[in-house]
Wavefront OBJ file of the C-alpha trace (Angstrom):
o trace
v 99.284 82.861 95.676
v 100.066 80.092 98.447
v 98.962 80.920 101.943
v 102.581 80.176 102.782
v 103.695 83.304 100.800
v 106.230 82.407 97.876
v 109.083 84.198 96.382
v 109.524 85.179 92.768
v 112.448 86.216 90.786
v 112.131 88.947 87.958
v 114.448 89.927 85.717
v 114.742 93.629 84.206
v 117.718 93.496 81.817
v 120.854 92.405 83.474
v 119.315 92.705 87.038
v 117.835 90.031 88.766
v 114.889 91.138 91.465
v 114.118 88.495 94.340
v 110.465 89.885 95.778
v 109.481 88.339 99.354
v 105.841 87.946 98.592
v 103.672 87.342 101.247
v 102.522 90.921 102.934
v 99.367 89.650 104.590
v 102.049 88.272 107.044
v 104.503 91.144 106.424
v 106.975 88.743 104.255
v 107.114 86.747 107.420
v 109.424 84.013 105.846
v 108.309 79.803 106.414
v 110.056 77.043 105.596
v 108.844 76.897 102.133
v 109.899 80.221 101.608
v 113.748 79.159 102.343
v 113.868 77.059 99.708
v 112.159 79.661 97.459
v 114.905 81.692 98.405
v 117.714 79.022 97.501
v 116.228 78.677 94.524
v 116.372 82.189 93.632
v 119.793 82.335 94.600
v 120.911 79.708 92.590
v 118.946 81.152 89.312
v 120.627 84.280 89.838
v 124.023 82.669 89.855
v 123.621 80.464 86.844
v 122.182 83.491 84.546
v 125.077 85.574 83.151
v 123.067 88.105 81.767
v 121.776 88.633 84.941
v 124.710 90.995 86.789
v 123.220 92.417 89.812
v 120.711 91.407 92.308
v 117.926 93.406 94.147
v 115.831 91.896 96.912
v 112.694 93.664 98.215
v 109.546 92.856 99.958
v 106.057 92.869 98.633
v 103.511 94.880 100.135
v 103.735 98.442 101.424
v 104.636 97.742 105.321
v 107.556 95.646 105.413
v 110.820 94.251 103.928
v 110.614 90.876 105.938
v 109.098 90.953 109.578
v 111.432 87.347 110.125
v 110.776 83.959 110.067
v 106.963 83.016 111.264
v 107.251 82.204 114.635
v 104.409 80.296 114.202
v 106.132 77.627 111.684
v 108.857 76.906 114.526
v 106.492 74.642 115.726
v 106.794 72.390 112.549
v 110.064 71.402 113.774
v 110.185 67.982 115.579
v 113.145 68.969 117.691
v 116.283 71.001 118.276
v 118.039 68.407 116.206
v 115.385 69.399 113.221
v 115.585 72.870 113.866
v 119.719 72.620 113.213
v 119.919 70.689 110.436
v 116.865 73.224 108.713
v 117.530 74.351 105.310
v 119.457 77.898 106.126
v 118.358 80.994 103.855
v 120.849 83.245 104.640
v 124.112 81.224 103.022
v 122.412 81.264 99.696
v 122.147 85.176 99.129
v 126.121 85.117 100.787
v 126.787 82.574 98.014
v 125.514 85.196 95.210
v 128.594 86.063 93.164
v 127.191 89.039 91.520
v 126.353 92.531 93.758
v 123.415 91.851 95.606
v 121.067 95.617 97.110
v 118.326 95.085 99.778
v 115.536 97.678 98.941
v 114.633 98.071 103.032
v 111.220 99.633 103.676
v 108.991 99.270 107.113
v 109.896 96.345 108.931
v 113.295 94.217 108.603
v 112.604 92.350 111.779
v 114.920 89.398 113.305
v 115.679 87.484 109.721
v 114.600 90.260 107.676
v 117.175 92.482 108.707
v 119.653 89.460 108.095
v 118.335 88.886 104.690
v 119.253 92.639 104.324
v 122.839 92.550 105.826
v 123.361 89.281 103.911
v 123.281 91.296 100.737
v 126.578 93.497 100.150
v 124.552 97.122 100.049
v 121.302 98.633 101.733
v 118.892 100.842 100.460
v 116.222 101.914 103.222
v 113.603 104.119 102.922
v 113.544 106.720 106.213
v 110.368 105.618 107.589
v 112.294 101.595 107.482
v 112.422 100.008 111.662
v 115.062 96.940 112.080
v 115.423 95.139 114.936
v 117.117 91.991 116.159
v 114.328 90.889 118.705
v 115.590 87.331 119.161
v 116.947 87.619 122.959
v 113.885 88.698 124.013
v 112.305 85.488 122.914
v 115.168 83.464 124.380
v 117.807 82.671 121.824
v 119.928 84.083 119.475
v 120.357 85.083 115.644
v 121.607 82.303 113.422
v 121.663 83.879 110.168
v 124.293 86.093 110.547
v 123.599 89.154 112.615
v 125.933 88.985 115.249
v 128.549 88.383 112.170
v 127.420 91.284 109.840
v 126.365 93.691 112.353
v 129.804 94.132 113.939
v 131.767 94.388 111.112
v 129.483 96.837 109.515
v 128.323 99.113 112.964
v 131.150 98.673 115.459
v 131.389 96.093 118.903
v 129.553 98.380 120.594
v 126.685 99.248 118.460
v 126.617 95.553 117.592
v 126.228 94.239 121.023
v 124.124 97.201 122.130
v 121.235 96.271 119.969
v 121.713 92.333 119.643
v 121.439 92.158 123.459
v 118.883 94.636 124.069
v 116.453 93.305 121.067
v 115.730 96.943 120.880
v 113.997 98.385 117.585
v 115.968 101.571 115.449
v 115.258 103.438 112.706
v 116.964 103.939 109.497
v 118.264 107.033 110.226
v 120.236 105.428 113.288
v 121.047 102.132 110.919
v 122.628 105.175 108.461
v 124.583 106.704 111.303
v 126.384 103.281 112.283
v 126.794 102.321 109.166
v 124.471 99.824 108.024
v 122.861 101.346 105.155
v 124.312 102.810 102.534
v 121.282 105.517 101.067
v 118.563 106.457 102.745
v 115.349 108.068 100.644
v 112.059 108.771 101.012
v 109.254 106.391 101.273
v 108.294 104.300 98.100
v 111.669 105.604 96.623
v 113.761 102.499 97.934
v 113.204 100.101 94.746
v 113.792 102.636 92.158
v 116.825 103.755 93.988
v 118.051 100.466 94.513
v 117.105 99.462 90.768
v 119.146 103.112 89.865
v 122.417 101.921 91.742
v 122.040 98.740 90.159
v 121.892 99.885 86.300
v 125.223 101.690 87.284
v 127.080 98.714 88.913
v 125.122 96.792 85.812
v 127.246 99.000 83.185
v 130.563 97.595 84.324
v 132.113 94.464 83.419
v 130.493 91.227 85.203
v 133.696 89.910 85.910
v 135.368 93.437 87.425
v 132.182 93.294 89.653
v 132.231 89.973 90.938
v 136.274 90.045 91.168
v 135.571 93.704 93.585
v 133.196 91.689 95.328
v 135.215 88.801 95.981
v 138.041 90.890 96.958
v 135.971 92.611 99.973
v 134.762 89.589 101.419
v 138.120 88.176 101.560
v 139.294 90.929 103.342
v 137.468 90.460 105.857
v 139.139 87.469 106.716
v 142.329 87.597 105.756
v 145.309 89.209 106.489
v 146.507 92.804 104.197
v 149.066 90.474 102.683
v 147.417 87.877 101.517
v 144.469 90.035 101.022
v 147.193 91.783 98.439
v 147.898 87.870 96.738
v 144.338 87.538 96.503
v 143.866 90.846 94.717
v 146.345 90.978 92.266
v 145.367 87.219 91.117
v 141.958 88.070 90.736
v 143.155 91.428 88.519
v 145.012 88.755 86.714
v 141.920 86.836 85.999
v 140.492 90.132 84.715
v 143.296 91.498 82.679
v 142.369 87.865 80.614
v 138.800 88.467 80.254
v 140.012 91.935 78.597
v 142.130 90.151 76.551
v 139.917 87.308 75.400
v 137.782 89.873 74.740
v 139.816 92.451 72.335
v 140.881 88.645 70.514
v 137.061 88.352 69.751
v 136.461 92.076 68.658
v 139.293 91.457 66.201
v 138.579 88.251 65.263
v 141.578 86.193 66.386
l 1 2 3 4 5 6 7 8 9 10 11 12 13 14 15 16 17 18 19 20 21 22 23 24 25 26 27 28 29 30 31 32 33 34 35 36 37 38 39 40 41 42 43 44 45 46 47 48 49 50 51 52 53 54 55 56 57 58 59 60 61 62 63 64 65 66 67 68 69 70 71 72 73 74 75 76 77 78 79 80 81 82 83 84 85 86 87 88 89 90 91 92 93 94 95 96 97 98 99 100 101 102 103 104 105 106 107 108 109 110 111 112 113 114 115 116 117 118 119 120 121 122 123 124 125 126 127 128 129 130 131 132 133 134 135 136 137 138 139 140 141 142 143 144 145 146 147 148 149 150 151 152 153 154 155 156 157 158 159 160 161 162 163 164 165 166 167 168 169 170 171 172 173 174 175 176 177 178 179 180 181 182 183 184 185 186 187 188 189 190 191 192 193 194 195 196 197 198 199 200 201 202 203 204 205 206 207 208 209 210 211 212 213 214 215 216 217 218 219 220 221 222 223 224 225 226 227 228 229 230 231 232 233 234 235 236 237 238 239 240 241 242 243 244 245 246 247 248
């Protein structure tokens, strides 16, 4: 394995798992590893016999600990540093239902990587934290945006401007995760919710998910358009479908 850590896709029948693999650094993510990540994203998207998506870390202390602080310096500039090849829109650009399988650390862009995905398995002894003020700047991969649509204004704000570290029973509380289990348990629970979302149809899946981002952005009626066109797209799948099984 690189020094730079790597990150590998494996497939288990119709779900796809995306493994940050680098513990000696806690799954501290580098530039390579974007791309790794991008790459991932876009093999998930392209397989259609792959129907949900699990990402975990490696290791047995962390889920991500961030990007390595060290590899900022690799950027020439601010102007560098903008125009870097993001992570986070990639996993937001998965169609299918993407879990994060949380345990120990999901530090700065680790815990983005986990509220990029739409649900959040964490095991009880998992710590997040958004620690970037405290270093001088600000989250760009989408805390600010996730955290206070999942957690509140206030819960949002308390811990984005404090930097401040909480535990998974707290994330559970406010609304961030979605099961919480014991240690070692998060992957096979995350892997158990995803058979079940796995058994329904790909396209009902990705049309549910499509439907809840949208609301978050629209308004309830055009949220209502939006849902009843995509039931219409479904309603033909069924049909195209019963034409096959009958041989028409």
């Amino acid at each position: 394995m690189s020094s730079d850590g790597t990150v590998r896709l494996e497939r288990n029948g119709a779900i796809g798992h995306v493994i940050l693999d680098r513990p000696a650094k806690h799954n501290a993510l580098t530039q390579q590893m974007y791309r790794q990540i991008g790459e991932c994203c876009a093999a998930v998207n392209a397989d259609h016999d792959i129907r949900v998506v699990v990402f975990s870390g490696a290791g047995e202390r962390a889920f991500c600990a961030g990007s390595d602080i060290s590899a900022l310096a690799e950027y020439e500039d601010f102007w560098a540093w903008r125009n870097r090849y993001d992570y986070i829109p990639p996993i937001r650009a998965i169609r299918k239902p993407v879990i994060a399988a949380v345990k120990g650390w999901a530090l700065g862009g680790g815990l983005e990587v986990a509220l990029a995905c739409d649900l959040r398995v964490a095991a009880t002894s998992a710590t997040f934290s958004a620690p970037e003020v405290t270093l001088g700047w600000n989250g760009a991969g989408g805390a600010a945006q996730h955290m206070v649509r999942l957690c509140g204004y206030g819960n949002a704000m308390r811990y984005l401007l404090t930097g401040d570290r909480f535990t998974a029973q707290e994330a559970f509380d406010m609304g961030m995760i979605e099961w919480l289990v014991e240690p070692g348990d998060e992957v096979a629970k995350a892997m158990e919710v995803a058979a079940r979302i796995a058994e329904h149809s790909s396209v009902a899946t990705q049309a549910v998910k499509s439907a809840v981002r949208n609301a978050m952005d629209s308004t309830v009626q055009s949220g209502l358009s939006y849902d009843n066109e995509l039931m219409s797209l479904c309603f033909a799948k069924i049909d195209r479908d019963k034409q096959q099984d009958s041989g028409g």
